[in-house]
RODO-2510 file (C-alpha; in nm, 4 decimals, decimal comma):
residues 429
     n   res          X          Y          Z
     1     x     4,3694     8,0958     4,3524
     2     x     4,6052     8,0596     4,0756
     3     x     4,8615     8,2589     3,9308
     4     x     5,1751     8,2752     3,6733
     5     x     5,4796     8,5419     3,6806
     6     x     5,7145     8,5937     3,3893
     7     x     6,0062     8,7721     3,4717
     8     x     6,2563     8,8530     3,1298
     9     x     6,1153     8,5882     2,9671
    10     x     6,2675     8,4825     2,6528
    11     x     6,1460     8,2605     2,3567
    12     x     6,3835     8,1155     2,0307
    13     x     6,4456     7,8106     1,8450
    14     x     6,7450     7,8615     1,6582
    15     x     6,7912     8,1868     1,4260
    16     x     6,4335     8,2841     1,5137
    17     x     6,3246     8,5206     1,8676
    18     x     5,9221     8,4631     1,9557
    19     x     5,9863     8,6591     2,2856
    20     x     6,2296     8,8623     2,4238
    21     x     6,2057     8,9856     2,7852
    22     x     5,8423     8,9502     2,8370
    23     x     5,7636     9,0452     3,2327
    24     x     5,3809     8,9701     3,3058
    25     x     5,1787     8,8661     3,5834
    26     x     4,8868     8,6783     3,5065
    27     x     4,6089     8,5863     3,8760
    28     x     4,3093     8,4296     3,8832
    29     x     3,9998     8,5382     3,6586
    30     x     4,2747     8,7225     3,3974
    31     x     4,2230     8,6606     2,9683
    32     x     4,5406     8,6676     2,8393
    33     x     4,4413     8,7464     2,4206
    34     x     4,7824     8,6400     2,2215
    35     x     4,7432     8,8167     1,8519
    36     x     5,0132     8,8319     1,5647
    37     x     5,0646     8,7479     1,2491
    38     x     5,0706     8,3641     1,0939
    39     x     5,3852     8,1599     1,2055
    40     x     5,4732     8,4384     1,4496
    41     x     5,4722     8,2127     1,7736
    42     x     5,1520     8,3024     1,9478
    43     x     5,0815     7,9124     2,0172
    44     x     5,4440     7,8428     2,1706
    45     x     5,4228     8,1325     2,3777
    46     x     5,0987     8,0657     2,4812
    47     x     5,1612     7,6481     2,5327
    48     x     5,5305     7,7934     2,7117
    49     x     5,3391     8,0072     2,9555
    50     x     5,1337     7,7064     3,0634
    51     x     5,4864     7,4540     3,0916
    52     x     5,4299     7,3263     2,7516
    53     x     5,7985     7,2916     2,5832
    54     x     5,8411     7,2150     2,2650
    55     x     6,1483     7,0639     2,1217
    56     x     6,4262     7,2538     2,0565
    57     x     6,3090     7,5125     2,2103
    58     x     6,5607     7,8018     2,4007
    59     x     6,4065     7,9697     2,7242
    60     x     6,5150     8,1944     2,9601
    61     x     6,4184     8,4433     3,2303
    62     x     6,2175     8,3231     3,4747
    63     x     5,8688     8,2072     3,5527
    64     x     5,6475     8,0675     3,8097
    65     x     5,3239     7,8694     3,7974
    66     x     5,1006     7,8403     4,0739
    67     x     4,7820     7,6113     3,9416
    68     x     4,7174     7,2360     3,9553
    69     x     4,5164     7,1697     3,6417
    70     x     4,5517     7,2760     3,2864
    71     x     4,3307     7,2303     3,0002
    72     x     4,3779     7,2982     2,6299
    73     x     4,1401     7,3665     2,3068
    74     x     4,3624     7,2623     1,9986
    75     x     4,3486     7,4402     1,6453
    76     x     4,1955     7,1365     1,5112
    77     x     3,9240     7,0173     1,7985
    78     x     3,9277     6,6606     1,6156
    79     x     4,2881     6,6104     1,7604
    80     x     4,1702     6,5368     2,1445
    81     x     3,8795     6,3717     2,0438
    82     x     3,9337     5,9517     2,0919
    83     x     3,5863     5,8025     2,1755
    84     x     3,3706     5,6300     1,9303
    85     x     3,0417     5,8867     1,9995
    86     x     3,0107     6,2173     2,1771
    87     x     2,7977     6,0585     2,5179
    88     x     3,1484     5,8300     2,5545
    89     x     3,4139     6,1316     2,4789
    90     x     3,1963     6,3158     2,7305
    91     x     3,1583     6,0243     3,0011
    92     x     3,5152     5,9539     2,9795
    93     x     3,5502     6,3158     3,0806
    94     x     3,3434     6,2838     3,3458
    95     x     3,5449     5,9385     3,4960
    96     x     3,8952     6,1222     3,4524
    97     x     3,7667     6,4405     3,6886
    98     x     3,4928     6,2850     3,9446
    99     x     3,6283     5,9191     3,9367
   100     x     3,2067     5,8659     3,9148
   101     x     3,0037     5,8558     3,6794
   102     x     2,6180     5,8487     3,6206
   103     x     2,3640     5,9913     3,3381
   104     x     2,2310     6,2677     3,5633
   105     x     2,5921     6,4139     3,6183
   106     x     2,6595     6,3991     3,2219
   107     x     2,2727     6,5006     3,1613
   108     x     2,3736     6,8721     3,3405
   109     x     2,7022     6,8880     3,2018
   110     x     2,6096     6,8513     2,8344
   111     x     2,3334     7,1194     2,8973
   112     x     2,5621     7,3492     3,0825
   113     x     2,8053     7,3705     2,7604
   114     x     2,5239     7,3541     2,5222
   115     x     2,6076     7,0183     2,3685
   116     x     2,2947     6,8137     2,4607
   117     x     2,1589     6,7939     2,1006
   118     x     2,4873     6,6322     2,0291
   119     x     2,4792     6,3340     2,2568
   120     x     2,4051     6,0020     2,0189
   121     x     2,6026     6,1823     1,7202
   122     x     2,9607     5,9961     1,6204
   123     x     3,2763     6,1647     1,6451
   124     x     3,3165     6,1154     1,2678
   125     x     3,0323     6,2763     1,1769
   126     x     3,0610     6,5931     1,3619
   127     x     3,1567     6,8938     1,1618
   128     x     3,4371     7,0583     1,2664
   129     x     3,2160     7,3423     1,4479
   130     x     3,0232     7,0290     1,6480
   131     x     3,4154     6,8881     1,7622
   132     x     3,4908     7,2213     1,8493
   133     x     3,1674     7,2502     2,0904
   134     x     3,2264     6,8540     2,2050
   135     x     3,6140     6,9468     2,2936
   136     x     3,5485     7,2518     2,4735
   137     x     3,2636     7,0785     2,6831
   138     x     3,4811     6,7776     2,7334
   139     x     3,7678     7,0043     2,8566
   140     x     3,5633     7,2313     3,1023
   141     x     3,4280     6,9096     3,2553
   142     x     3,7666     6,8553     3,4076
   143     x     3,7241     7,2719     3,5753
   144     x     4,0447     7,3981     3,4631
   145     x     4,2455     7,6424     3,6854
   146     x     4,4575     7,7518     3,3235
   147     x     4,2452     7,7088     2,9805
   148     x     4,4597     7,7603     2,6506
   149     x     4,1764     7,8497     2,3758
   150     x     4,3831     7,8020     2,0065
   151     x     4,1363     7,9641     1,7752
   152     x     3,8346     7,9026     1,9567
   153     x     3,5620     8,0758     1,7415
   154     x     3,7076     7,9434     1,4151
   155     x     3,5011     7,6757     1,3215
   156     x     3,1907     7,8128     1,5392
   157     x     2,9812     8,1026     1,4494
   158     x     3,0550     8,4112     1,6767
   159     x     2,6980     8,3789     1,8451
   160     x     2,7969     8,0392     1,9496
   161     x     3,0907     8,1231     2,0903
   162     x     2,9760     8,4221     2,2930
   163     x     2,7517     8,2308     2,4597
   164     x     3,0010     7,9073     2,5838
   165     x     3,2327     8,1963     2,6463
   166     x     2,9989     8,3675     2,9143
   167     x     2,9426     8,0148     3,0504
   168     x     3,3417     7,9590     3,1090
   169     x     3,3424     8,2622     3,3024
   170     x     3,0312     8,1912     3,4878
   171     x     3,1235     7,8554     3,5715
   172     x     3,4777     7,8617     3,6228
   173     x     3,5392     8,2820     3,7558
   174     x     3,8750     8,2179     3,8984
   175     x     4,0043     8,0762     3,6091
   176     x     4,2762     8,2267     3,3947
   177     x     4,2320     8,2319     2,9998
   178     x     4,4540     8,2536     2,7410
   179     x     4,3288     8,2887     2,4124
   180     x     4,5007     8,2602     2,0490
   181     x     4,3114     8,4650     1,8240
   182     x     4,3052     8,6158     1,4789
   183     x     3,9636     8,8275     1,5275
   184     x     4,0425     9,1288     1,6822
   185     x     3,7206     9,2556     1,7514
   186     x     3,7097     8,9039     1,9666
   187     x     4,0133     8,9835     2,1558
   188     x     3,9548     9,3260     2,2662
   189     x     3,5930     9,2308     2,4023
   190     x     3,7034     8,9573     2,6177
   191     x     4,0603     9,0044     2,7391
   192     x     4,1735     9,1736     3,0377
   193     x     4,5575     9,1527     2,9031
   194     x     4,6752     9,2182     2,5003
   195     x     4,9853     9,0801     2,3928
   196     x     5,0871     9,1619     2,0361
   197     x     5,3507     8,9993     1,8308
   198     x     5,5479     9,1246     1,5689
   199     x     5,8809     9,1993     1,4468
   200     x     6,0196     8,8648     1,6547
   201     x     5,8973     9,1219     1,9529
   202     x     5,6068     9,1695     2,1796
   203     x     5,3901     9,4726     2,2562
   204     x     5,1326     9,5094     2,5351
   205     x     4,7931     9,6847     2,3446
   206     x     4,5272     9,8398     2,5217
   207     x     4,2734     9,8205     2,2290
   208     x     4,3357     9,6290     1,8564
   209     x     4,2833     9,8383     1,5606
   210     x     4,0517     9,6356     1,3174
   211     x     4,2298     9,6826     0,9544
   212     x     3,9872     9,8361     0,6810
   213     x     3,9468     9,6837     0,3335
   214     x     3,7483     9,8298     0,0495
   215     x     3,4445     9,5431    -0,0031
   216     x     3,4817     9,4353    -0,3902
   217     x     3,1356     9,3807    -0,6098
   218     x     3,0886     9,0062    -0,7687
   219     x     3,0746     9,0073    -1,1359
   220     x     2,8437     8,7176    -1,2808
   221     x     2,6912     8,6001    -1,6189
   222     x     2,3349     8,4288    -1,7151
   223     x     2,5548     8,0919    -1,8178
   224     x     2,4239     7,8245    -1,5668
   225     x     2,7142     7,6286    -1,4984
   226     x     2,5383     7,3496    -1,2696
   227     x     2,1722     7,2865    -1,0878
   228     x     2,0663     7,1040    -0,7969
   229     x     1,7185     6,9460    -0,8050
   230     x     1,5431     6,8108    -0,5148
   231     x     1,8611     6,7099    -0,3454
   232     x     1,8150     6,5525    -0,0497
   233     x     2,0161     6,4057     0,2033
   234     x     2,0686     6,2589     0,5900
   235     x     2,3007     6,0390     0,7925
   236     x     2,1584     5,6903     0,8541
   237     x     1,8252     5,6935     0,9509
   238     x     1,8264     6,0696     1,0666
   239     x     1,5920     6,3603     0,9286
   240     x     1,7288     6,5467     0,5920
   241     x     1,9922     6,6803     0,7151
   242     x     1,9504     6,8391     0,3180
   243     x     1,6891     6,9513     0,1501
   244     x     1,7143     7,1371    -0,1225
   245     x     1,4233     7,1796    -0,4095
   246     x     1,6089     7,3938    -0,6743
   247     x     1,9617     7,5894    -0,6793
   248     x     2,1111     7,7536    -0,9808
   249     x     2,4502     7,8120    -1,0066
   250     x     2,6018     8,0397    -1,2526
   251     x     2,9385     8,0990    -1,4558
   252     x     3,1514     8,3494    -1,2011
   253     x     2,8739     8,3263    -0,9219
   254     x     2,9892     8,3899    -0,5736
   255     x     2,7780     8,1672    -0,3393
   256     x     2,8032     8,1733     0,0245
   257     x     2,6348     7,9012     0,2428
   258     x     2,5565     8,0306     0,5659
   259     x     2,4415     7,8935     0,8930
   260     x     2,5312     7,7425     1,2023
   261     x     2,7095     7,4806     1,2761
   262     x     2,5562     7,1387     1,2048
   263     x     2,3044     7,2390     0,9424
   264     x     2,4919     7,0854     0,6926
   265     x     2,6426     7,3548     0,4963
   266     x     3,0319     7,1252     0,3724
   267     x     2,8057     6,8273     0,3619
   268     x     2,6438     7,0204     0,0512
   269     x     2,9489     7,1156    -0,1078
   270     x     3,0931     6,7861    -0,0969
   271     x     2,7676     6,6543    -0,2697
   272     x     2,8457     6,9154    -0,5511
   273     x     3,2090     6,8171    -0,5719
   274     x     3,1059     6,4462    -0,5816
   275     x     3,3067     6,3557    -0,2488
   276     x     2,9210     6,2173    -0,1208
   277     x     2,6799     6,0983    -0,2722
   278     x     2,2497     6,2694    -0,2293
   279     x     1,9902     6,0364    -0,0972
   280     x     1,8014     6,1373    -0,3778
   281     x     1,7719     6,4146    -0,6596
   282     x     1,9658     6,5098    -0,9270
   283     x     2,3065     6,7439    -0,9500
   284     x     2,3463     6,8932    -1,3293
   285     x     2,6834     6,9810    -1,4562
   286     x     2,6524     7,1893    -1,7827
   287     x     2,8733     7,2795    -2,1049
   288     x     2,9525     6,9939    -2,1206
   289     x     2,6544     6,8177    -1,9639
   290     x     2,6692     6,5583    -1,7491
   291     x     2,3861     6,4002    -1,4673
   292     x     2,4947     6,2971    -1,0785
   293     x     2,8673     6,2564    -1,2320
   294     x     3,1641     6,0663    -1,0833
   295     x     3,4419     6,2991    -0,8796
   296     x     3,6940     6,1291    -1,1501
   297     x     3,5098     6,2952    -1,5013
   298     x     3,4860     6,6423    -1,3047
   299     x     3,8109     6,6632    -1,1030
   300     x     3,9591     6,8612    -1,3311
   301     x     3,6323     7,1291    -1,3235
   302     x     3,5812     7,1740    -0,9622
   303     x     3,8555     7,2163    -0,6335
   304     x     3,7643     7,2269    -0,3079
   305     x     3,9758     7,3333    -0,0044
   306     x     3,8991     7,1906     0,3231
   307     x     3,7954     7,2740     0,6719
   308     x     4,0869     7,1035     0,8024
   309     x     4,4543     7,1782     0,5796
   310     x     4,6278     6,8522     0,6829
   311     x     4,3427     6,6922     0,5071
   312     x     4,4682     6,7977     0,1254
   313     x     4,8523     6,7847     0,2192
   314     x     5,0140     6,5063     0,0239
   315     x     5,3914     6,6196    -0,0924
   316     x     5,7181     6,6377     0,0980
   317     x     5,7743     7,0098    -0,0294
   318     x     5,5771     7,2965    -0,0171
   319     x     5,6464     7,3734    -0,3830
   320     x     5,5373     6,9733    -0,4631
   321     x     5,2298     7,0510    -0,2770
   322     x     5,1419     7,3700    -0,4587
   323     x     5,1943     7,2194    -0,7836
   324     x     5,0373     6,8719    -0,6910
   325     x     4,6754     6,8983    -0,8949
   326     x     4,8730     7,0265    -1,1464
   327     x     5,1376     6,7505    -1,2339
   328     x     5,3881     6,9700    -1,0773
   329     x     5,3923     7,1795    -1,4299
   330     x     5,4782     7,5638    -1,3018
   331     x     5,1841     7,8552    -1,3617
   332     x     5,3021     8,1803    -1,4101
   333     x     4,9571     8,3247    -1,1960
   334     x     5,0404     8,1117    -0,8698
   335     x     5,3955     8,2282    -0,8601
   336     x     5,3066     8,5869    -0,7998
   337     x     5,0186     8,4529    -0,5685
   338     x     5,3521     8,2521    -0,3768
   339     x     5,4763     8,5951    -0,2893
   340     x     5,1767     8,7666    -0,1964
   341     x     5,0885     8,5337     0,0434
   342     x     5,4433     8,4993     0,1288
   343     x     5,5563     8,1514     0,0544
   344     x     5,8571     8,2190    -0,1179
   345     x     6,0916     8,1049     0,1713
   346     x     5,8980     7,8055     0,2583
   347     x     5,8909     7,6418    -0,0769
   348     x     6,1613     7,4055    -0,0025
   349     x     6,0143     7,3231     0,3858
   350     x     5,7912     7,0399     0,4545
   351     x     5,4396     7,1531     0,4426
   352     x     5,3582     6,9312     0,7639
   353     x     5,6175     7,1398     0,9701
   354     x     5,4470     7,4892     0,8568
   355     x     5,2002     7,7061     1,0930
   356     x     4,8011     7,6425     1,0897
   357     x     4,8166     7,9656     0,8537
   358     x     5,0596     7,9053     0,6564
   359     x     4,9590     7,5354     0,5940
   360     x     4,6224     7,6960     0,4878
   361     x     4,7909     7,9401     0,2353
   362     x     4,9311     7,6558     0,0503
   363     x     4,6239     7,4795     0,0330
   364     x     4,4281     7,7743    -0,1471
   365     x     4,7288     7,7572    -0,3891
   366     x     4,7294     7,4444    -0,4663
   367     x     4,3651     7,3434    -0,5091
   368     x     4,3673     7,5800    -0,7960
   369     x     4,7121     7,5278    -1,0108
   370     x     4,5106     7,3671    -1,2048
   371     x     4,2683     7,6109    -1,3079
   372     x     3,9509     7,4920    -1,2150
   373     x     3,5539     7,6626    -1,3052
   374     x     3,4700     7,5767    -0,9672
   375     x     3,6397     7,6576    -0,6250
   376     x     3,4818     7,5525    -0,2632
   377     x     3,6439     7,7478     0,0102
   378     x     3,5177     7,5414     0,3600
   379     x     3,6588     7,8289     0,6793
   380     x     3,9040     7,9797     0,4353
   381     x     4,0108     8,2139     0,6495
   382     x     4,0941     7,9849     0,9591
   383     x     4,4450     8,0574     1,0780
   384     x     4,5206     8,3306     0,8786
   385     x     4,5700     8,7103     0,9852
   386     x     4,4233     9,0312     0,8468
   387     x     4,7168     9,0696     0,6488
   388     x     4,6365     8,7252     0,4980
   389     x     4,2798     8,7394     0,4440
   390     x     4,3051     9,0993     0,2731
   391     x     4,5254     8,9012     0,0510
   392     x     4,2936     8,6339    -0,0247
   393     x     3,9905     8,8562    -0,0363
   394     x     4,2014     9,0136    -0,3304
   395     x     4,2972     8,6440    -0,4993
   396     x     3,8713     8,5612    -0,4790
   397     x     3,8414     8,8972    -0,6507
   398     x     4,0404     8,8290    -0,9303
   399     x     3,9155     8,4391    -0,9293
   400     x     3,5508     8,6273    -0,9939
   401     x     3,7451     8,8525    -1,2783
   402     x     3,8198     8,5353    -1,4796
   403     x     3,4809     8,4226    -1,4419
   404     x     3,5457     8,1524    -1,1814
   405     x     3,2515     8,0619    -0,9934
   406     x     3,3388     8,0164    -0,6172
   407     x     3,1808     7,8972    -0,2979
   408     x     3,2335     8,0262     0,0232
   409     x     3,1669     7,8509     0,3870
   410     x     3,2652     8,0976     0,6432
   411     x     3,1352     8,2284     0,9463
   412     x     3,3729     8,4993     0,9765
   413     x     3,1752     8,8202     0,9394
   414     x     3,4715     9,0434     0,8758
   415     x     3,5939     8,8388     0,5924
   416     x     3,2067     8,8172     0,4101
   417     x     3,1071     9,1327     0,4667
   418     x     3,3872     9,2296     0,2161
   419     x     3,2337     9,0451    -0,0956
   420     x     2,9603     9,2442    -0,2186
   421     x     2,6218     9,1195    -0,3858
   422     x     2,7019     8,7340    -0,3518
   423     x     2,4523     8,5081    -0,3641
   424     x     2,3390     8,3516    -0,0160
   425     x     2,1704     8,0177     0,0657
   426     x     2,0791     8,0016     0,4588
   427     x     2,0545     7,6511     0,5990
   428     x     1,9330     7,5721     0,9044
   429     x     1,8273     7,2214     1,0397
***
């Protein structure tokens, strides 16, 4: 049985508190949900808890740990991921726990967490949503006694989730989970224990009130701006991954591309943005026309904002960074955007030193300073609080007001069901 007791437990790294006199008691079987807002310390609580310390970091009170293995899901799954395919990452797992190894053992535990279809697939061709599944299978191999789950359902559809959730606590009962979490409605169906933070403080909630926004109603025109035909698309030798007879896409469309993970949804929008190139078919850029072009004659037409944030971070400053596809010349628009999404104090940090969330908020700002027709949002919304998505939901609205057309990858439900009559294109495999 395993347990940890906090006793006037304290959190800081310099000027700033995380924690101040937390007292819990956490035995086996208990979900610990950790909410707050972006950058407010819900990781280093959660990785302190455990007897992760991060440098420069102040503690006091006391604590006590009573398990003997711990286990972690990262933000970004692709982190703790080092083998060449998936059967090796997950046969590697398999050596470091049982010391034994055979295809029968790693036949019933890729099954058991649901990753099975995923066995001959690369690392480097998983989506995000696939590393996510392959890391959390590869970490319950080792049967925890203390699981840290940093965003679990943010790259995996909620359905998805539920299920490898209810297979954790089926598998492993006596367990204790501690999950970082933006989605509320997650949190309060799962946990046993609620920790809020906020106000460099800590509250203990019983149930999370799920914040209200009024949905706003996508404005579009009859001005086709590009057209897929007969696109088609795989990895190696595989089946189409893509195949797609006709899309239209229209001056200040809103397009979401919906399905689970694996069906190929930011392999399309990189074919649209040019990053990869279709097996076959044509892609149609309009006024002015152009046929299959090069990313380098429409770079300056299209931005695209990626799964992962430290994929698009390229400056020293965050200012530099926001300003980056723009030559570093200042728009009047993104500096109010700056301080609604509150990056004024950051400007002069290091973008690499920033939160998951906040790291994300400079990357929406950036990949439009300069002023694109097209924007691709892949997971948006990953990292960032209700505060923060309201806040975007309101900088897509006014993208759509300009006549911007936008795409949106997202399988946060919350966030979507805000946009009203946006197109939809369901993929499946």
């Amino acid at each position: 049985m395993s347990s940890i007791k906090l006793n006037n437990f304290s959190i800081s790294i310099e000027n700033k508190v995380f924690v101040n006199n937390l007292s819990l008691e956490l035995n086996s079987g208990d979900v610990l949900g950790i909410v707050g807002d972006s950058g407010s310390g819900k990781t280093v609580l959660a990785t302190s808890i455990a007897g992760i310390i991060q440098q420069n970091l102040k503690l006091e009170g006391e604590i006590t740990r009573d398990y003997k293995r711990l286990a972690i899901l990262f933000q970004n799954p692709t982190n703790q991921l080092f083998s060449i395919d998936v059967y090796e990452e997950l046969k590697n797992s398999i050596l470091q726990s049982n010391k034994i190894f055979d295809n029968k053992i790693l036949d019933k535990e890729s099954k058991k967490w649901g990753v099975e279809n995923l066995l001959n697939k690369k690392i480097d061709k998983l989506s995000l949503g696939e590393a996510q599944q392959v890391a959390l299978a590869s970490i319950m191999i080792s049967k925890p006694d203390l699981i840290i789950l940093d965003e679990p359902a943010q790259y995996i559809d909620e359905e998805s989730f539920n299920d490898r959730f209810s297979k954790i606590k089926e598998n492993l009962p006596n367990t204790i989970i501690i999950i970082v979490e933006h989605n509320y409605n997650l949190i309060n169906r799962l946990s046993t224990i609620i920790i809020k933070l906020e106000d460099d403080n800590y509250s203990f909630i019983k149930k999370l009130e799920i914040p209200s926004f009024k949905t706003f109603k996508v404005i579009r025109t009859e001005e086709k701006l590009l057209e897929l035909k007969n696109i088609k698309f795989s990895y190696q030798k595989e089946e189409n991954l893509i195949n797609i007879d006709s899309l239209i896409i229209k001056k200040g469309d809103f397009l979401h591309l919906k399905g689970k993970n694996g069906t190929g949804k930011s392999t399309l929008a990189k074919i649209i943005i040019r990053l990869i190139k279709q097996n076959s078919g044509n892609i149609l850029y309009y006024n002015p026309n152009c046929k299959n072009p090069k990313l380098k004659k429409i770079r300056k037409r299209v931005s695209y904002i990626f799964q992962n944030p430290d994929n698009q971070i390229f400056a020293s400053k965050v200012q530099e960074e926001i300003y980056y596809s723009n030559n570093g010349v200042i728009n009047n628009n993104i500096e109010n955007w700056i301080d609604k999404f509150n990056l004024r104090e950051l400007l002069e940090r290091s973008p690499h030193i920033l939160s998951f969330g906040e790291r994300r908020r400079v990357n929406i700002l950036s990949a439009i300073s300069h002023n694109p027709e097209i924007i691709i949002y892949d997971e948006p919304s990953t990292g960032l609080d209700y505060k923060n998505r309201i806040t975007l939901l309101k900088f897509m609205n006014e993208q759509n007001q300009k006549g911007i057309t936008q795409i949106l990858i997202s399988h946060d439900k919350w966030f979507t069901d805000k946009i009203q009559s946006k197109s939809i294109l369901n993929m499946s495999l």
